[in-house]
Each structure stands twice: as C-alpha cells, then as structure tokens.
C-alpha positions, 0 to 999 in steps of 0.5 A: 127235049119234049116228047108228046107221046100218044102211046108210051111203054113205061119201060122204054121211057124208064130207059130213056130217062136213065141212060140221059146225061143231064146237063145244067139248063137242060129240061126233059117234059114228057107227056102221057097222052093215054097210059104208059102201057107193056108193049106186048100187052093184049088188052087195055080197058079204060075204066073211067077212072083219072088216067093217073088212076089207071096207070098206077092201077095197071103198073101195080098188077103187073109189076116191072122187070127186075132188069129194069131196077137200076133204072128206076133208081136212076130215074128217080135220083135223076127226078130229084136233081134235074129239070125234068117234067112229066105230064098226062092228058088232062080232061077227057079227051086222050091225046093221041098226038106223036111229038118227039121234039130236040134242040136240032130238030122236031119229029111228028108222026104215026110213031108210038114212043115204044120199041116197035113203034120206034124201031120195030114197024113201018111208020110215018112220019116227018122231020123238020130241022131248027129255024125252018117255018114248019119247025116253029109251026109244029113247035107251037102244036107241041107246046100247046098239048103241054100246056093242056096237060095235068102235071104227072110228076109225083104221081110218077114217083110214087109209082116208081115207088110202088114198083121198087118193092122189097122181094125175097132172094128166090122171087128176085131170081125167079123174075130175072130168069123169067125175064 
C-alpha cells in the first residue's frame, strides 16, 4: 500500500495504521505532502521551518484525543515489526499530489487523506485496476514523489512519543468528556 497524501489528518492516518492487519511481505509507505493537520482546524502558517519541525510543533501545542490513545500504542508496536514506511515532502516545494495506491487498484485525484476529503465532500478522482497502461503510468508518478521524499519515520515515532504523555486521572477525564 503507498499513499501520497496532499493533505493528511494525523488522526484518520493513526487509524489506519492500527486498524490494519500486517501480513508477512506486506509494506505500508506513506508520504506527507505538507503537515499532517486536525481536519476541523482554521488556520495553518508555515513558518519556514523543516516541515518535520512544524509537524511536531503543531501536534505538541495541540495534543491528541485520548480516544485515539490505544491506536497510538498500536501504532508504534506495529512500526517495530512490520514494514512500514512513512515519508515527507523533501526540499521546498510541498506536495500537493493525491495517491492512494493498492495491490488491486491506483486512485489518484482531488481527494485529501482526511474524513471529509475521504467521505465527506464532492470529490474528483479517478481509478485504475492492476495490469491497465494507465495503472502502471500512474504507478510511475507515485513512485517517483516517494522517491523524492525525506524518510519521516523516527521523527514520526518520536512524535507518537510526545503525544503519549503521562496525565492525571481528571485531565484524562476531562479530555474524554470534551472528546
């Protein structure tokens, strides 16, 4: 599975990457084209820091849900096993790009890697099934942003990391309830 994602919600990729059973030989990539961002968020500025930078930076300030906790340490006890690779747009040009690629099939188009951009909205995009010639020429597009990109991977897990802090009982539960 490759995914090139344009714009991703770090919450709905936490979800994927937990809720995925990882079969021997299988291998996740994704790719960050700009911050993995909240979904319902206002504003973002790009402060001309690395991109890694600001992604840590955003996540920090804003925390994470507690309802997303389990997934989290599913997440990284999956990282430490199974073939999974995650990426950032490297240099100073953002990708922008939509790929979400399968063994059966490649989906490319309008549609960020977010719940609204996923299921939420009116999007554009197109598929094409294994074995067609626009498959493999778009296969080629995909693989050529992943090579472009910058590995992600422990800054990734570090990020996890910072977002698994100790609370107390009442902070716990006043997340979950605001939650």
């Amino acid at each position: 599975v490759l995914v090139i994602a344009g714009y991703a919600s770090l919450d709905r990729v936490i979800r994927f990457l937990a809720g995925r059973d990882y079969a021997p030989g299988g291998q996740v990539r994704i790719l960050f084209g700009n911050e993995p961002f909240a979904s319902k968020r206002d504003t973002w500025k790009l402060s001309g820091d690395r991109l890694e930078d600001e992604v840590r930076d955003y996540w920090l300030e804003r925390g994470i849900s507690v309802l997303r906790s389990g997934d989290i340490v599913r997440v990284k006890q999956v990282l430490d096993v199974a073939d999974i690779q995650i990426r950032t747009a490297s240099g100073n040009r953002p990708v922008h790009a939509k790929i979400y690629v399968s063994p059966q099939a490649l989906t490319l188009g309008s549609s960020n890697y977010t719940d609204n951009g996923l299921a939420g909205q009116s999007e554009a995009n197109v598929r094409f099934l294994v074995g067609t010639p626009q498959y493999k020429e778009a296969r080629l597009l995909a693989e050529g942003i992943w090579d472009g990109g910058a590995d992600y991977r422990e800054e990734f897990l570090r990020l996890l990391d910072a977002l698994l802090k100790a609370v107390t009982w009442q902070e716990a539960l006043a997340r979950a309830c605001a939650a």
